[in-house]
N, C-alpha and C positions, 0 to 999 in steps of 0.2 A: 504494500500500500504506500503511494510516496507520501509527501507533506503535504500536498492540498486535502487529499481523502482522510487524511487522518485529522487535519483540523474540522475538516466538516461533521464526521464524524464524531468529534469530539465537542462540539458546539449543543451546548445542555438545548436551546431552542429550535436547534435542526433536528434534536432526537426527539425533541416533544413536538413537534411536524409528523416526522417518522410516525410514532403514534396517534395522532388526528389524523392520518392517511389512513392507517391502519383502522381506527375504530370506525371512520365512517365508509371502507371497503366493506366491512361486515354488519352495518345496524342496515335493518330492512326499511327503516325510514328516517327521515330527514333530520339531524340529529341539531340543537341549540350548544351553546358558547357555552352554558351554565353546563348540560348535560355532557360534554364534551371534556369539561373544566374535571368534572365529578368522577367521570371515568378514568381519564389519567390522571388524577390527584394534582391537578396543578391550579395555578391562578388564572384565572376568567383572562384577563388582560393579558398573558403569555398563549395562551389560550389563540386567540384574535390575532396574534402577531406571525403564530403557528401557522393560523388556516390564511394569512397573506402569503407566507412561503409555501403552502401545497397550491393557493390559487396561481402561483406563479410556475409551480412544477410543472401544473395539469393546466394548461391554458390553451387554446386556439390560437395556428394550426399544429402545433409542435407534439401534442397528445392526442390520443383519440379517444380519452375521458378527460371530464373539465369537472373542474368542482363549479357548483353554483351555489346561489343565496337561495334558498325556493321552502316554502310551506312555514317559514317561520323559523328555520334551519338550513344548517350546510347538506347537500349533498353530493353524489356524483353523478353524472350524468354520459351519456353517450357523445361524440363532438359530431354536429353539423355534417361534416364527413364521411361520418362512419354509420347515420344513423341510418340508410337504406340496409349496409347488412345488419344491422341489430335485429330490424322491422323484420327481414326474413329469417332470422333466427327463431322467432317465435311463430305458434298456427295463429295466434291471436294477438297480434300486437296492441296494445289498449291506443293510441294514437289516431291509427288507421282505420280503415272499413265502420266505422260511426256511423250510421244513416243519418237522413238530416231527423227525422224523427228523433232520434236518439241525441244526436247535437241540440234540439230545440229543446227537449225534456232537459239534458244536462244544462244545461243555461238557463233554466225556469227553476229548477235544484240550485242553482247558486246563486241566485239571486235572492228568489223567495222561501228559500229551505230554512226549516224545514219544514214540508209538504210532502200532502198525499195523492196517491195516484190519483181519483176524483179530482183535489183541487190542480194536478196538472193538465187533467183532460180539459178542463172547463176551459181556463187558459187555452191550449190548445184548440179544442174545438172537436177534436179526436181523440177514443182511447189511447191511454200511456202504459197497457197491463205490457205491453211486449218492449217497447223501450225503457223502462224502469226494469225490469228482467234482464234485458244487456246488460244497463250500466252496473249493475247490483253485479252481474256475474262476471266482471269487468274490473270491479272494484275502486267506481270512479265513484258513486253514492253506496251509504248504506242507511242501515233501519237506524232512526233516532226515536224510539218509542211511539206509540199511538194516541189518536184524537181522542180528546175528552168524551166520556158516553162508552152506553154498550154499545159492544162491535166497531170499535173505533177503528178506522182505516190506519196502518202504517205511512208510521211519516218517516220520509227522507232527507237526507242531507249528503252532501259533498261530503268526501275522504281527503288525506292528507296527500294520498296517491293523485287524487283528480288537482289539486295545486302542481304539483312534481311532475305531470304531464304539460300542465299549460304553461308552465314557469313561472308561477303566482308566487309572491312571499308571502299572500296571504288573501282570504276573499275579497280585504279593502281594496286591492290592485284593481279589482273589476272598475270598467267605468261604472259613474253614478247613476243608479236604479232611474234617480229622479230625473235623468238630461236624456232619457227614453221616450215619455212621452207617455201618457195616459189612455189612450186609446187601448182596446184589447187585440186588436188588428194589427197597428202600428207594433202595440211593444211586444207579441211576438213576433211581427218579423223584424224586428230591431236586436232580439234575444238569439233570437239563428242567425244573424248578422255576423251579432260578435262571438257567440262560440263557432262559428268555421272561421271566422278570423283567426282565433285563438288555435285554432286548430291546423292550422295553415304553414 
């Protein structure tokens, strides 16, 4: 090893890098500076200094994983380049093959979720039993408990998966509900608008 690897190497904040690579190559989701801090027993602030050295590791075009900001945490992601073969890695890639039914429903779940199948059909105009069935088995919404009353319908909401798709740090990203428009017409096709935006 000469004297550059061994100083790096030896640099207490390249090895606590080393480990914020490490932990977030294995957490299944998007992990925060506090929960990052907690795993490697280190300081929040060395912490942030850490994930600027892996965001420089892992950067575009030089990697063909990038670290991002997304769901309220750091993650890793696929690079711009490489995401075709990722896509045909999988039978299902959650990004792709969406119908716009299922783009209109997932954008009507993060706006107004959480909501129930009924209150997305209304919106709609059309049944959601088969587009709420993708997203759920997709893992872009899941069940947030049911409507007050017997037989209360399941309501839904966005995952932390469905930000980490669209590169959200957080629901607030979305444009504002209220610069939609009023109309039932108008604001879903303003709501299919911007989830194949997002989707794009």
């Amino acid at each position: 090893m000469d004297s550059t690897l061994r100083l790096i190497a030896a640099n207490p904040v390249d090895k606590l890098a080393r480990t914020v690579e490490a932990l977030l190559v294995v957490a299944s989701a998007p992990l925060t500076v506090a929960e990052l801090a907690e795993a490697a027993d280190d300081d929040p602030e060395r912490v942030e200094t850490a994930l600027g050295l892996v965001r420089e590791r892992f950067s575009e075009p030089r990697s063909g994983i990038v670290l991002e900001e997304v769901a309220g945490g750091y993650a890793f992601r696929a690079s711009r380049e490489a995401a075709d073969a990722c896509s045909r890695l999988f039978e299902r890639p959650v990004e792709r093959g969406l119908s716009p039914a299922a783009l209109e429903t997932l954008a009507i779940v993060a706006y107004l979720g959480p909501c129930s199948r009924p209150e997305v059909a209304r919106i709609r105009g059309v049944a959601a039993d088969s587009a709420v069935a993708s997203l759920v088995e997709r893992g872009l919404i899941s069940e947030a408990g049911r409507e007050s009353g017997p037989g209360g319908a399941v309501r839904y909401k966005t995952t932390p998966l469905f930000e980490r798709v669209f590169g959200l740090e957080s629901l607030a990203a979305l444009p504002r509900l209220d610069d939609l428009g009023e109309d039932a017409t108008e604001l879903r096709t303003r709501l299919l608008e911007v989830a194949e935006s997002r989707a794009s």
